[in-house]
C-alpha positions in Angstrom: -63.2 97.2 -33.8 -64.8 93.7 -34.2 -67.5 94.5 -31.8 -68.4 97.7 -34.4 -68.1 95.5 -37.3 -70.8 93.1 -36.1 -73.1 96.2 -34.8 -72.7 97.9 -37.8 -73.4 94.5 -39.9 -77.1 94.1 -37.7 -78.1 97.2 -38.3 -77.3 97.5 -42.5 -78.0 93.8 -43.5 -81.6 93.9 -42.1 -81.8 97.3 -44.3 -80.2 95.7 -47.2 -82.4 92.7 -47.4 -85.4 94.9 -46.2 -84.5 97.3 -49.8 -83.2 94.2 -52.2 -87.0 92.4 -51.2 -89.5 94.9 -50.4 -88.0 97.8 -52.6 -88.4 98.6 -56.2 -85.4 99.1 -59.0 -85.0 103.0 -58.3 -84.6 102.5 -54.6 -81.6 100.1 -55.3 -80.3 101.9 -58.3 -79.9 105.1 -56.0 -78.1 103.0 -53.5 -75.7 101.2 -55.7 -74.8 104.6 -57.3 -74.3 106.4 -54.2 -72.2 103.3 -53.2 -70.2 103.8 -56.3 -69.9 107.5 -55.5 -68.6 107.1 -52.4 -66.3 104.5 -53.5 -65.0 106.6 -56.6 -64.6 109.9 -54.4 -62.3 107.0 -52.0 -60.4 105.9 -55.3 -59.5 109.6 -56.1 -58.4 110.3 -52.9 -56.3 107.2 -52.4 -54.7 107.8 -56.2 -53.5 111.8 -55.0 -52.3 110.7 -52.1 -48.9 109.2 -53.8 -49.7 109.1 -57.5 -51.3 112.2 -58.8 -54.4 114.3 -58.5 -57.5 112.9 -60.5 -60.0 115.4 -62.4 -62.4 115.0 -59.2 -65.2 116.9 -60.3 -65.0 115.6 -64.2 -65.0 111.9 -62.6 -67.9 112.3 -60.0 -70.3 114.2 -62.9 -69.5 111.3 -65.1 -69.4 108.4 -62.6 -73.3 109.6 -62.2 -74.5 109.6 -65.5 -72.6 106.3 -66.0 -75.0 104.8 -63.4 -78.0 106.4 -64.8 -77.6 105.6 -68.1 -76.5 101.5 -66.3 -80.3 101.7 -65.3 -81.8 103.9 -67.9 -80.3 103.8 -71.2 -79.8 101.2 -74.0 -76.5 100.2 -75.0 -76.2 102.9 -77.7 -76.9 105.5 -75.1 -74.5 103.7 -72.8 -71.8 104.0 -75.1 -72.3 107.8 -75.9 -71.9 108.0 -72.1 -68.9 106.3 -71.9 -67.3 107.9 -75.4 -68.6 111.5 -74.2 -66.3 110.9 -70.6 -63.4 109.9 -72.4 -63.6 113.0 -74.6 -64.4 115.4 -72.1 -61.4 114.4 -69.8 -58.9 114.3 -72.4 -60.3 117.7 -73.3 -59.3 118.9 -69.6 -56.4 117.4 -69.9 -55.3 119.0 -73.1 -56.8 122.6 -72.2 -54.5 122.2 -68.6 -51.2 121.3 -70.7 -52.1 124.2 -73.0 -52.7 126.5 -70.1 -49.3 125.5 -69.1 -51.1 124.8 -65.1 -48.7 121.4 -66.0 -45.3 120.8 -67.3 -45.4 118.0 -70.7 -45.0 115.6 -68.1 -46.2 111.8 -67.0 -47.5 113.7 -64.1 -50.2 115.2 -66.7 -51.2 111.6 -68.2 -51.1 110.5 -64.4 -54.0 112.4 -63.6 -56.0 111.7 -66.6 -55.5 107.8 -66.0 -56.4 108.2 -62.3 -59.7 109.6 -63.6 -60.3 106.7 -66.1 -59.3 104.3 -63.9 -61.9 105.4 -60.8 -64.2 105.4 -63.6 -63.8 102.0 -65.0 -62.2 100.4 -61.5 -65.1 101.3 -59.3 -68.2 102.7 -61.5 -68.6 100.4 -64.1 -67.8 97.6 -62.7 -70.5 98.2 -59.5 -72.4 98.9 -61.7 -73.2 96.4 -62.9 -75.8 95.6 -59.9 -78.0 97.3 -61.3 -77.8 95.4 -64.5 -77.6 92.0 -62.3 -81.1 93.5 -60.3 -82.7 94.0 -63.7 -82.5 90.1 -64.5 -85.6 87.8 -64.5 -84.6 86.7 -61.0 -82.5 89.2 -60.2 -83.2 90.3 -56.4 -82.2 86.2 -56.0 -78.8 87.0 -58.2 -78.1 90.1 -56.1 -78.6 88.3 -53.0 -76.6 85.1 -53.8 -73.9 87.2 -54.5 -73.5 89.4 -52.0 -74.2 85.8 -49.7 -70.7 84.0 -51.4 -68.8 87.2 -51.2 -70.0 88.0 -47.2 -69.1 84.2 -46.5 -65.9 84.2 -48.2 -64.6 87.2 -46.4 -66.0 85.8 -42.6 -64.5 82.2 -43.6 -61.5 83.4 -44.9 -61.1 86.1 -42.0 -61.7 83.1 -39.2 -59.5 80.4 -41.2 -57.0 82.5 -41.3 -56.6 83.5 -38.1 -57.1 80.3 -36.7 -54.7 78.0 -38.9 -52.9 80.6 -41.5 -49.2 80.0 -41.4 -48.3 80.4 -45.1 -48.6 83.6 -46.4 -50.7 84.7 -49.5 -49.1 87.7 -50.6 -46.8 89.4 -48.1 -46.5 92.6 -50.2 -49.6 93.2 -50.6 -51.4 92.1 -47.6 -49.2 90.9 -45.2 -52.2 89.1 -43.1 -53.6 87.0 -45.4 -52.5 83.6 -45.4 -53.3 80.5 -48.1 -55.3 78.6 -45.7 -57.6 81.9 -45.2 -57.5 82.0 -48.7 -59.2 78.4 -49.0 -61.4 78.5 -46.3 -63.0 81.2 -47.9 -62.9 79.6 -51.4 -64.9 76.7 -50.0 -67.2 78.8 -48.0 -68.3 80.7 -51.1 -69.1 76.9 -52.9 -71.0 75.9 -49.7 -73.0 79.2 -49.5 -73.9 79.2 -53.2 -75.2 75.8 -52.9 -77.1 76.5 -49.5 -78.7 79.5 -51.8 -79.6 77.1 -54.7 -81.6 75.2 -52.1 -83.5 77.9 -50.1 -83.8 80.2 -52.6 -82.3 79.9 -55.7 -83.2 76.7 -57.6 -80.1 76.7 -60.0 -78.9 73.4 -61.5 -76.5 72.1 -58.8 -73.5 72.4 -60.9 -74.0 76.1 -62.1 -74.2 76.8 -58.3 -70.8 75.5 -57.3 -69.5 77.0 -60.5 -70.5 79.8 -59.4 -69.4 80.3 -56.1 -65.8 78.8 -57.2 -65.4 81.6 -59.2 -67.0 84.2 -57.2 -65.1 82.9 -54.8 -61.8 83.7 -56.6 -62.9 87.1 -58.0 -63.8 88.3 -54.2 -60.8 87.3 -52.8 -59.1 88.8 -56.3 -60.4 92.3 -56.1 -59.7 92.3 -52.1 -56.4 92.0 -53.0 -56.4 94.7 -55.8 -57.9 97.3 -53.2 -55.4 96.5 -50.8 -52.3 97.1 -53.6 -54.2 100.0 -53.9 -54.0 101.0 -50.6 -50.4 99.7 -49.9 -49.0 102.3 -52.3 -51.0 105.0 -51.0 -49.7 103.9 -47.4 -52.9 104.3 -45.8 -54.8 101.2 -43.8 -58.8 102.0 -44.9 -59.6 103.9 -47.6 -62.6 105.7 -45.3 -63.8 105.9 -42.3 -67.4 106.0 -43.5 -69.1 102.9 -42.0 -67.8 102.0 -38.7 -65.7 99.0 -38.3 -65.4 98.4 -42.1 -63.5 101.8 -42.4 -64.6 103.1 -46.1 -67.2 102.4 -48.7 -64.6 101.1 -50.9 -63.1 98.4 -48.2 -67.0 97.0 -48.2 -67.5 96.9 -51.6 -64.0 96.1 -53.3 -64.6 91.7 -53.6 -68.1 92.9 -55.1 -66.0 94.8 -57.9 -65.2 91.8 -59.7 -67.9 89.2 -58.5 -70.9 91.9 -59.8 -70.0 91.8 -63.1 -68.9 88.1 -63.5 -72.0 86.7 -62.2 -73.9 89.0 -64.6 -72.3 87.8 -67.5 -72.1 84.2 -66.2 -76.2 84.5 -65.8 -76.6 85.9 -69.4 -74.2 83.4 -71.2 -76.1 80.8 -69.8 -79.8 82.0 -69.8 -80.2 81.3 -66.3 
């Protein structure tokens, strides 16, 4: 398995930098989408498999004209998106109870939130790449991080399994330990400021601002994936890319860091 992980890492990271550098927006628009397809069509599966069954269909149709209008649209347009998914699915919803296909039950308002939540959980909040690419500087934002989250995740993975002894959360994730957890913290501070000097000239101290709290969001939504996957019962939520299992294992510390470096950018005019 480790020996697949670091194959499969020299053949996509040479691809990914290759696309992020050489390659236009639409190029990376169509793959963070079909990344946040994958990952939503993941999300579903994982929420039917203990929870209830999510308006598949309904979700995916919306999921891509969420990331179209996330690349294409102003935020009017963005909002009729979003207002015009809500109202569709609640339609379903309402035309299913109706239909009497579903008792009045919380198993009816189970699937509708499923939906939602894929929506929100793994759409919108990936997609905000495409928001981060569309910067002044943003092939360097997408790069930096995507850097602190990959170094986080090695750092805490080797820290851990070196020198963990305490655990971090034993419900959750039984093999992630508070040293792991730290080692990967400081890792994501190191390799933001090792960005700010080869390739992103930041002021010093938005850099390690930065990757300390990228560093905490990565390691935040790794955990949330994994609750995730702990009530489903299932170990990955794929088995598309090998040695990572699914799309949604790769991307799930991006769900939180994407957006938050986004905003952090704009606040600050950087």
């Amino acid at each position: 398995m480790h020996s697949k992980r670091i194959l499969t890492a020299l053949i996509f990271i040479p691809l990914f930098i290759l696309l992020v550098l050489k390659g236009g927006f639409l190029p990376f628009w169509l793959l963070v989408t079909v990344a946040a397809l994958i990952g939503l069509q993941e999300f579903y599966a994982l929420w039917a498999e203990k929870i209830a069954q999510p308006y598949k269909i309904l979700g995916l149709l919306s999921g891509l004209i969420l990331c179209w209008s996330m690349g294409w649209a102003d935020n009017s347009g963005l909002h009729l998106v979003l207002s015009g998914s809500i109202l569709v699915i609640l339609w379903r919803c309402l035309r299913r109870a109706q239909a009497g296909e579903k008792d009045l039950s919380p198993q009816l308002a189970l699937e509708a939130a499923g939906t939602f939540l894929g929506l929100f959980y793994v759409v919108w909040l990936l997609g905000h790449f495409i928001w981060l690419r569309r910067l002044s500087q943003g092939r360097e934002a997408v790069f930096l991080v995507c850097l602190i989250n990959a170094s986080c995740d090695t750092l805490a993975y080797y820290v851990g399994s070196t020198i963990g002894r305490r655990r971090l959360a034993v419900k959750i994730s039984p093999k992630k330990s508070i040293e792991g957890a730290i080692g990967g913290w400081l890792g994501s501070i190191l390799m933001a400021y090792l960005a700010g000097l080869c390739f992103y000239p930041l002021p010093v101290y938005h850099l390690i601002a930065l990757g300390a709290i990228l560093g905490l969001a990565a390691q935040t939504g790794d955990l949330i994936e994994s609750l995730f996957k702990r009530i489903a019962q299932i170990k990955d939520s794929g088995r598309i890319i090998p040695g990572h299992g699914g799309m949604l294992d790769r991307v799930d510390s991006l769900l939180f860091s994407a957006p938050i470096a986004y905003y952090y950018l704009k606040l600050f005019n950087l």
